[in-house]
N, C-alpha and C positions, 0 to 999 in steps of 0.2 A: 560750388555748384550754383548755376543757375538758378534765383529761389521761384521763377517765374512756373519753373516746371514741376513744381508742387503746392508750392504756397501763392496763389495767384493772389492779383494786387488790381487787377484793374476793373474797371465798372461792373458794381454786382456781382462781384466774386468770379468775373470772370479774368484766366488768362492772358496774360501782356504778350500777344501772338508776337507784335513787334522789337520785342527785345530777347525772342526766344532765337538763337541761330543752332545750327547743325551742329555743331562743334561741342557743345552744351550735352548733347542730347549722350553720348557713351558715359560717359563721366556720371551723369544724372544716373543712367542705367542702372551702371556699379553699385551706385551708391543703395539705392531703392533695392533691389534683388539681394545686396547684401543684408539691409535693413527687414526685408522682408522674411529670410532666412531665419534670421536670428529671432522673429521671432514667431514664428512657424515651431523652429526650435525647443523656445522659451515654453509653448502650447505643452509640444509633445514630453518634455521634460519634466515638468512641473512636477515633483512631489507629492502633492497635495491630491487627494480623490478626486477623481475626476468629475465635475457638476455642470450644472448649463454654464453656468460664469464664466469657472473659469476653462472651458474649452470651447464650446458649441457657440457662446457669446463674445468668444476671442478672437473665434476662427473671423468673423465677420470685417473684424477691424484690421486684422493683423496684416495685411496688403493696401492699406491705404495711399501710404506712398507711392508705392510700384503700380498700383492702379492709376493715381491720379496724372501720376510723369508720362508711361504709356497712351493713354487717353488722348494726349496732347500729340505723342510720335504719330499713334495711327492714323489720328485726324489730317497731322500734313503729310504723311508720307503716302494715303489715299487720294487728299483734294489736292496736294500740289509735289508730286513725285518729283524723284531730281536722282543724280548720280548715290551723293553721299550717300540718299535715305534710303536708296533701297542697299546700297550697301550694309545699311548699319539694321536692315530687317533681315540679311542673310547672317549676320552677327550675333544682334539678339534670338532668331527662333531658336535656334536648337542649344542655348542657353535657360530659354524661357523653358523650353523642353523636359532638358534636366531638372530644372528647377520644379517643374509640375512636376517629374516623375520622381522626386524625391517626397513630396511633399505628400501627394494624391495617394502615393503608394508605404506612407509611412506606417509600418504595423505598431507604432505607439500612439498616433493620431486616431490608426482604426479602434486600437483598444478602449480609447478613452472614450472615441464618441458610440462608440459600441453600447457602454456602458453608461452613458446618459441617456440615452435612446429607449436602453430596459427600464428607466425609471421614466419614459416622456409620457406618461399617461397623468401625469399629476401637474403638469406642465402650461401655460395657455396655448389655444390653439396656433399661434402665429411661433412660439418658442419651440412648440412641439414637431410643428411644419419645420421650419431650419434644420430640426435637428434630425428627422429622417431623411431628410437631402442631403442632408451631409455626409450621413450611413451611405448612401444609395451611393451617393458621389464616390467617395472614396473605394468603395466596394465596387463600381463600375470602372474604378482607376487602376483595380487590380491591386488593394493594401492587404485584399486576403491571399495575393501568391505568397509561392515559399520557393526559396533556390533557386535553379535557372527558370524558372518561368517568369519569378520577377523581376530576373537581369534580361530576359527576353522582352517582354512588357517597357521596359526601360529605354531599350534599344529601341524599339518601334516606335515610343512615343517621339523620341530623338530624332529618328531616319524621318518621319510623317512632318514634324516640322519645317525643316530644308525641304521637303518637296512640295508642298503644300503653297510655300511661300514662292518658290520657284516656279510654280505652274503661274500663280497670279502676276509676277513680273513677266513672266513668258506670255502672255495675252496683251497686257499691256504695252508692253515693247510692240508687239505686233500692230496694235491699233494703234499708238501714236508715229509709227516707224511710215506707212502705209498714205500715202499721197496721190489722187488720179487727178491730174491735172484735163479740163473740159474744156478742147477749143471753140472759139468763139460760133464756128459757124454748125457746133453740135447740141446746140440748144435747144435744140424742136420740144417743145411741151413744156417746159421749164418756169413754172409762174415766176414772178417778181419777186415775191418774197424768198421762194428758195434760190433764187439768183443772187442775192442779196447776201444771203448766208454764205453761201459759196464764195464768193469774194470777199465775206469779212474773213473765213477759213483762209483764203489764199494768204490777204493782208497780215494774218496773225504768224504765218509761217514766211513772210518778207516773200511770195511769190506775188504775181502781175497774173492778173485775170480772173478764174474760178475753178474753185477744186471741189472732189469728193473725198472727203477723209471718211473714219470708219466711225464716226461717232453716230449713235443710232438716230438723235434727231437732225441728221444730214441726210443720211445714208438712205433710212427709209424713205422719204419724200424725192429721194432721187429716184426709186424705183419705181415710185407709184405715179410718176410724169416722165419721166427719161421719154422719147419717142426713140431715140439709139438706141436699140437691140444691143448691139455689140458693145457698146459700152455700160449698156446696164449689166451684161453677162462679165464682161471683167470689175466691172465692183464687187456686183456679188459674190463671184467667186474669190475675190478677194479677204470680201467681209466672212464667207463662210471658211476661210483658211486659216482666221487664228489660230495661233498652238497647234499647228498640223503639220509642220515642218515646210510648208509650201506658201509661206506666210512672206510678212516684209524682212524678219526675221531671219529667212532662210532657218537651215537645221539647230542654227543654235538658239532657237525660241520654240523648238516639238517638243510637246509636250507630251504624245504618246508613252513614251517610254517613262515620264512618270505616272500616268495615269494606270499603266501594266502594276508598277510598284505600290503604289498607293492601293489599290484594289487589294491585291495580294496581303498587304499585312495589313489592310483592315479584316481584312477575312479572317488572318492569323490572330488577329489581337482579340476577336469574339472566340474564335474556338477557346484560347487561354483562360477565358474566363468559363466557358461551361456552355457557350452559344453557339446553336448549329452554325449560323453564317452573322454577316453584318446586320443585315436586315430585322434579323431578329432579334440582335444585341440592338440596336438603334431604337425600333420601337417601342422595344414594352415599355420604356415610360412614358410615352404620347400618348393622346388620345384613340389614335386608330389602334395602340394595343399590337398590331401582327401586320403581315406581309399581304395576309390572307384578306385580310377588310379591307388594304387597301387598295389592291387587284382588285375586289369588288367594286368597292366608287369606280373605280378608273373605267372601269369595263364598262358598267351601266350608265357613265357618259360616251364611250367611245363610239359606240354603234350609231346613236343619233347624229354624234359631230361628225363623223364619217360618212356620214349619206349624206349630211348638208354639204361637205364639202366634194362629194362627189357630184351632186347635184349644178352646184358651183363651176366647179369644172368645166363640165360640159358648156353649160352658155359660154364660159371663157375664152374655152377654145375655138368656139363659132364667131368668136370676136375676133379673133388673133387669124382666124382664116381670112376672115373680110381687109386683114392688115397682112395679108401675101404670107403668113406664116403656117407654111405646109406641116410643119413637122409636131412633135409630141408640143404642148405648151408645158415652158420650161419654169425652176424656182423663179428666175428672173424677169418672167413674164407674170406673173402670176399678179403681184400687186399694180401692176399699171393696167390690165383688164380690170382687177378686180374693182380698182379706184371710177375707172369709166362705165363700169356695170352701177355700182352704187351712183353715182354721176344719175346715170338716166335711171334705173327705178325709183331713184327719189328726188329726180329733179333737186339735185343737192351738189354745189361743189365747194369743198374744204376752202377756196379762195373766196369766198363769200363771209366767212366765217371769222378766218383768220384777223382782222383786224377789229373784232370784236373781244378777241380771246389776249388779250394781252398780259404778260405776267403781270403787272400792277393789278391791274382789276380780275384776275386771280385769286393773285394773295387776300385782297379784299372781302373774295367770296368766301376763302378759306377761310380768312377771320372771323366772319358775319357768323355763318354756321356756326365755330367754336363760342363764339358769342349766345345767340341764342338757341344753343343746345346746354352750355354748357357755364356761361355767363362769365366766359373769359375776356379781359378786357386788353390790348396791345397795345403797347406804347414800343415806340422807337427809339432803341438803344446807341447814342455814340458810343462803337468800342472797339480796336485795335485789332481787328481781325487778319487773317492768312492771305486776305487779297482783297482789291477794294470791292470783289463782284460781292462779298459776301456782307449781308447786314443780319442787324440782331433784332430784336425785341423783349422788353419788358413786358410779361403776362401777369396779370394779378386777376383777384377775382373779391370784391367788398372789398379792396385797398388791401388786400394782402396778399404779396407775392406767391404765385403759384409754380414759375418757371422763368428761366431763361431762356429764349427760342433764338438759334442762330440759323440761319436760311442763307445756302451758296449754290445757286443756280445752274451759271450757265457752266458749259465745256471748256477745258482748257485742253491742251495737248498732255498736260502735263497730270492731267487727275483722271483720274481710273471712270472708267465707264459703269454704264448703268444709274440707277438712283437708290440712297439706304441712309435711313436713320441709325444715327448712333448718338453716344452722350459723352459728353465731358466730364457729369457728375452726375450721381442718380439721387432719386428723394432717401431719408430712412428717417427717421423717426429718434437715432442715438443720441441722448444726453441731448443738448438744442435742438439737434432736426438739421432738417439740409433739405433744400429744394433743387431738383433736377436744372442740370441746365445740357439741352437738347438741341441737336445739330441733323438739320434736315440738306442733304445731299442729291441735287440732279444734274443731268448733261445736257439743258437747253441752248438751240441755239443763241449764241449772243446778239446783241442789238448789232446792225450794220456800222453805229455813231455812236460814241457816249451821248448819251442823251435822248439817243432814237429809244423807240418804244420794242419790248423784245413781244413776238409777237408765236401763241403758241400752239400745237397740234391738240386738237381733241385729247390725243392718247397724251400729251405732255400734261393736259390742266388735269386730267383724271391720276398721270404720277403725283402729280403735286398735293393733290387731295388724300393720295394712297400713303404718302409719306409722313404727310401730318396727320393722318388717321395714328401711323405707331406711335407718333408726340404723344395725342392726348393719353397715351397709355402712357407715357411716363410722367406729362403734365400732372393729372387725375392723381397718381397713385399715391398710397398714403399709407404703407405699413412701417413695421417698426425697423425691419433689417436689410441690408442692401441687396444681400445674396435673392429679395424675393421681390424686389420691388419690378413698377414700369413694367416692360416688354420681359421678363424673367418667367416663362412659361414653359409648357410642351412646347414644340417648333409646329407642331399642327394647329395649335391654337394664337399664335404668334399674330395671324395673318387677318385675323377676325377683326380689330378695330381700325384695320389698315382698308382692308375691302368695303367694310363695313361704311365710314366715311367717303368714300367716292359715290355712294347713294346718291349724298346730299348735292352733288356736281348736278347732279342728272335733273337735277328737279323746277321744274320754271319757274317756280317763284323764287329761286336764288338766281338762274341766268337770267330773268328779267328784270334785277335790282342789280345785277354787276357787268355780264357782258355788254356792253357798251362798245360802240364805236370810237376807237381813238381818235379821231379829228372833231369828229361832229357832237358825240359827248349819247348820238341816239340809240335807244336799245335796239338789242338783237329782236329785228321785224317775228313774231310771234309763228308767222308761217317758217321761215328758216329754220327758228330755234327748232321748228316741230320736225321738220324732215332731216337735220342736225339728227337728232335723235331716235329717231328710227333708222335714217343710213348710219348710225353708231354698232345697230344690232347686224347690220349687212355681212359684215364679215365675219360672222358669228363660226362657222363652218370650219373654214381657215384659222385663227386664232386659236380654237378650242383642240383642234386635232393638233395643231403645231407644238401646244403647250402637253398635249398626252402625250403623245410621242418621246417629247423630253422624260416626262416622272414616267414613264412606263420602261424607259430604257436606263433609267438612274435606278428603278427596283430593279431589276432582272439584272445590273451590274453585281448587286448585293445578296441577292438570293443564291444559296448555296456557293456552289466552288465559282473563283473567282476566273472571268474568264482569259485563257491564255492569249485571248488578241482580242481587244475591246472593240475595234471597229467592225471587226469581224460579225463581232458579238450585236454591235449598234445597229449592222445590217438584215442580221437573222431574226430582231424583233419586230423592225419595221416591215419586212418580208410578214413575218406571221401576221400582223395586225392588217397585211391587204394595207400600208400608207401609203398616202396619194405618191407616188414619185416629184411632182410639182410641190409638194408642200413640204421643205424638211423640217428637219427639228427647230425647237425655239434659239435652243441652246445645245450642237453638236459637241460630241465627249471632247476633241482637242482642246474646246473654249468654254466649256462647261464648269465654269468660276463656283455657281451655288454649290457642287458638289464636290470641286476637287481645290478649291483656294482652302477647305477647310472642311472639317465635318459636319458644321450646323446643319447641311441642307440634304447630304449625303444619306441615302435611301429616305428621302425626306422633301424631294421637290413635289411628293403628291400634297403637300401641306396648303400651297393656294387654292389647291379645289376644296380640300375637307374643308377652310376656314367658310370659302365662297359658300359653300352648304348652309354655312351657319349666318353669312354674313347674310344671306337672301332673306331666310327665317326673322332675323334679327329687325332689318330693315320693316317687315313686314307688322313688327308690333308697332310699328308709329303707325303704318297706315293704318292699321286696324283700332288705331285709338284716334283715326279723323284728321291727324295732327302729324306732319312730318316734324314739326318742333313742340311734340305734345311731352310739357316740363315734366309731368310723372315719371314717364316710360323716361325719357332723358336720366332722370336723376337715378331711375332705378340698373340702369344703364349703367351707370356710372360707380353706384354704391356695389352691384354683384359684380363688377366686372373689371372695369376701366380703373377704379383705387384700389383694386386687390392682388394688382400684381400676382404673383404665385402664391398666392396665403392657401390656397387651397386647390385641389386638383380642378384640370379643368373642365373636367364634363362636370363635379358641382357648381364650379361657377355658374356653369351654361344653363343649367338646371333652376339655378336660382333665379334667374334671368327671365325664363323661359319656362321653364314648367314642363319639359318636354324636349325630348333628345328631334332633331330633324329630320326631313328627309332630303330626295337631290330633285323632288320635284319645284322649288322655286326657284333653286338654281338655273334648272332647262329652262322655265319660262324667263328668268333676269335675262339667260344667251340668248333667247329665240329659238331655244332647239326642239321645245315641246310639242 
């Protein structure tokens, strides 16, 4: 076996990407899931009484292998997809499947930790913590069925596998399948720089000219300038047809008919356990607790974002009359008024900006912040990574390493859309300790040239800051066990140090020590930077409704009986909520990845707002101590929060922090919606 795909060897413990091939990767599998078995096995077997040690402190370690070999599959089979690998992710899920459903649903495992758990009061609070997640876990995995309900339980976990991973190649497929080639003399409105992009998209796929592919730092910028109606209206429709059947894909990338499936035996797999629906098997370990609070947030945002964007509307449409267009104003129209409404109330155009916002002096600004919030220092790491876009860094803090940060930027055809942190390895504190080493993931466009400067959207530097927001939570962390370190939270609280960091984007005394002009080296002129940031809040109306409509239509998936036709379902919520017909979802159910590539996000995309509640409050204590880099609140930051991973539920974190649960009035005012 390949030893690179466990025991890595190359700079700083991290992985020899370059000597890892495809071929390696099933074999590795075997071997790890065999290894892992046996001693999952070894756990539940054990003779001896069951104590923290040897169970609840076993369980921790006992997947090391199988962790650390995977880690490496999903990182390339995400950043740079190919035949084999997704082959070899139809292979492994419903292996990994059985595997969980053996293990999760073991009633020797439940007995044991059962029984450590009755005695966890004599425990430290960090041993104690592991050891009721562990109960919860397995007790959530169904280790307390009997008879067919746990060979039922078993099958579903099985069937959800294969579908789940088939939904996410079926979108995929779709957006890299999916090519509009733009002839020359359909330019009208098209600045330079996205022309640019377009032609490096053409180049990258050996075509002559410029294209629109589906990658969203293309796609939107085409819509917010296109002057061709008609070709803005077949992108769109394009980009809104992933996993629809209607896709590049044709019918053998619809996704509907998993989505029916998927719905259905999650629904099945909560009632098995004792749960009215999904939704309420999902939350009760979150912070929102029920279906019920979260309908609440949602609601007491919706009204406001829905009048702004009604409000919105109408000027748009007076716009688009004055542009000969009689008819209803369409999805496809929406963002190129809306770009030239912001345009002239803020005397602002994105072209002015752009070459101030450059990924280099970005990353810079990311760093500075983690610097003096946090007193992270970076040094740049030579290391053998997945492709040359991607580079590393050495993070230390007083000359002792704190993390390893790998950062891969731009878009490939070949790596999945969106942008998400994940890790190679995470911190714990076992016997020597382990420091995390973290891998931040976006789809910017590429430079035109090696060597050109990549050049980014507002919404792109604000990903960039959101991404290394989740870092510093695994950078920071510092407990003892891996199962709680880093990002290992509620999914509602997950979002809090991710949101929370894009603050520091906003603030002028970071853009006037980093955006900079790429040629001339001068700062972003103080007036721009200021209308920059209020045309940021412009589109406040539109964004906020487009992202409710998604988690309002991902609850009402999951609440009660699942429905027999989803889209059916997608139109009857949007119908009750009065949604703009111009404005759809963020994220429609065929292409809706956060919910159906897996369950993390599933009755659980309201998690960016509940965090955004927190993350406003949060922001709010540095102003209130004078100091956006005021060291106190930083450190204190840091010590409740940011190095405590799961050691403790998350409303005490928040409490610790804070002193006081929120409310969604700073949130209105961060949108503009107040």
């Amino acid at each position: 076996m390949n030893p690179e795909l466990t025991r890595w060897t190359g700079p700083q413990g991290l992985p020899r990407f370059d000597l890892i091939r495809d071929e390696d990767m099933a074999p590795a599998f075997d071997r790890e899931l065999a290894a892992a078995a046996a001693a999952m096995e070894a756990i539940a077997a054990n003779p001896e009484p069951p104590t923290f040690d040897n169970t609840v402190a076993a369980l921790e370690t006992a997947e090391d292998g199988l962790n650390r070999m995977l880690s490496i599959f999903y990182t390339l089979a995400n950043v740079d997809s190919n035949p084999p690998r997704e082959a070899l992710q139809r292979d492994f899920a419903p292996r990994l499947a059985a595997y969980n459903s053996k293990t999760g649903m073991d009633p020797r495992l439940y007995a044991r930790v059962k029984a450590v758990a009755a005695m966890a009061e004599s425990l430290p609070p960090e041993d104690r913590r592991i050891t009721e997640l562990a109960l919860r876990g397995l007790t959530r995995s169904g280790a307390g069925l009997e008879g067919a309900a746990r060979d039922r339980m078993a099958e579903i976990r099985a069937r959800m596998a294969v579908l789940t991973t088939q939904f996410s190649q079926n979108v995929l497929a779709d957006e890299r399948d999916y090519v509009l080639p733009i002839p020359a003399d359909r330019l009208g409105g098209l600045p330079d720089w996205l022309l640019r992009s377009m032609r490096a998209a053409a180049k990258e796929r050996g075509m002559e000219g410029q294209v629109v592919t589906l990658n969203r730092s293309l796609i939107v910028p085409f819509l917010e300038y296109a002057e061709d109606r008609a070709l803005r209206e077949v992108a769109f429709r394009a980009w809104a047809a992933r996993g629809s059947g209607q896709g590049a894909g044709g019918e053998a990338t619809n996704n509907l008919p998993l989505v029916a499936e998927i719905l259905a035996l999650r629904h099945e797999r909560a009632r098995l356990l004792g749960y009215a629906d999904f939704a309420a098997y999902k939350l009760e370990p979150e912070m929102a607790g029920s279906a019920d609070r979260v309908a609440d947030l949602l609601g007491r945002v919706w009204q406001p974002a829905r009048q702004r964007a009604a409000a919105d509307e109408a000027r748009l449409t007076a716009m688009a009359r004055e542009d000969g267009v009689n008819g209803a104003l369409e999805s496809w129209d929406w963002r190129l008024y809306a770009e030239r409404l912001r345009r002239r109330d803020h005397d602002f155009d994105a072209d002015h900006v752009k070459p101030y916002l450059t990924l280099d002096a970005m990353l810079a600004a990311m760093m500075d912040v983690a610097r003096r919030l946090f007193r992270l220092e970076f040094e740049p790491l030579d290391a053998p990574l997945w492709s040359p876009d991607a580079r590393s860094w050495r993070i230390t803090r007083d000359g002792q390493l704190m993390a390893i940060f790998v950062g891969d930027y731009f878009a490939r055809p070949s790596k999945r859309s969106g942008a998400w942190c994940s890790t190679l390895q995470v911190q714990h504190g076992i016997g020597a300790g382990q420091r995390p080493i973290v891998v931040n993931v976006c789809n910017f466009t590429p430079p035109e040239a090696p060597g050109a400067p990549a050049f980014l959207s507002w919404d792109d530097a604000r990903t960039l800051f959101h991404e290394f927001g989740h870092a510093t939570h695994h950078i920071l962390s510092d407990v003892s066990w891996p199962s709680i370190s880093g990002t290992s939270v509620a999914q509602d609280f997950v979002e809090l140090p991710s949101q929370l960091y894009e603050h520091w984007l906003e603030q002028p005394a970071v853009l006037d020590a980093h955006a900079r002009h790429h040629e001339t080296g001068e700062p972003l002129p103080a007036a721009l930077r200021d209308r920059l940031l209020a045309a940021s809040k412009a589109g406040a109306g539109f964004s906020t409704t487009e992202y409710l409509e998604s988690a309002l239509v991902d609850l009402a998936f999951h609440r009660g009986d699942p429905p027999a036709d989803a889209m059916a379902e997608q139109a009857q919520v949007l119908v009750a909520l009065d949604a703009p017909p111009a404005i759809p979802m963020r994220h429609a159910t065929p292409h809706f990845s956060h919910v159906f590539s897996g369950d993390s996000y599933a009755s659980g995309y309201y998690s960016y707002m509940w965090s955004e509640v927190m993350d406003a409050d949060a922001f709010a204590a540095f102003e209130e101590a004078g100091d956006i880099f005021d060291p106190a609140t930083a450190r204190r930051l840091e010590e409740t929060i940011l190095s405590k991973g799961g050691s403790a539920p998350a409303d005490q974190l928040w409490l610790a922090f804070r002193q006081r649960m929120p409310g969604v009035d700073a949130l209105l005012r961060g949108r503009g919606l107040a």
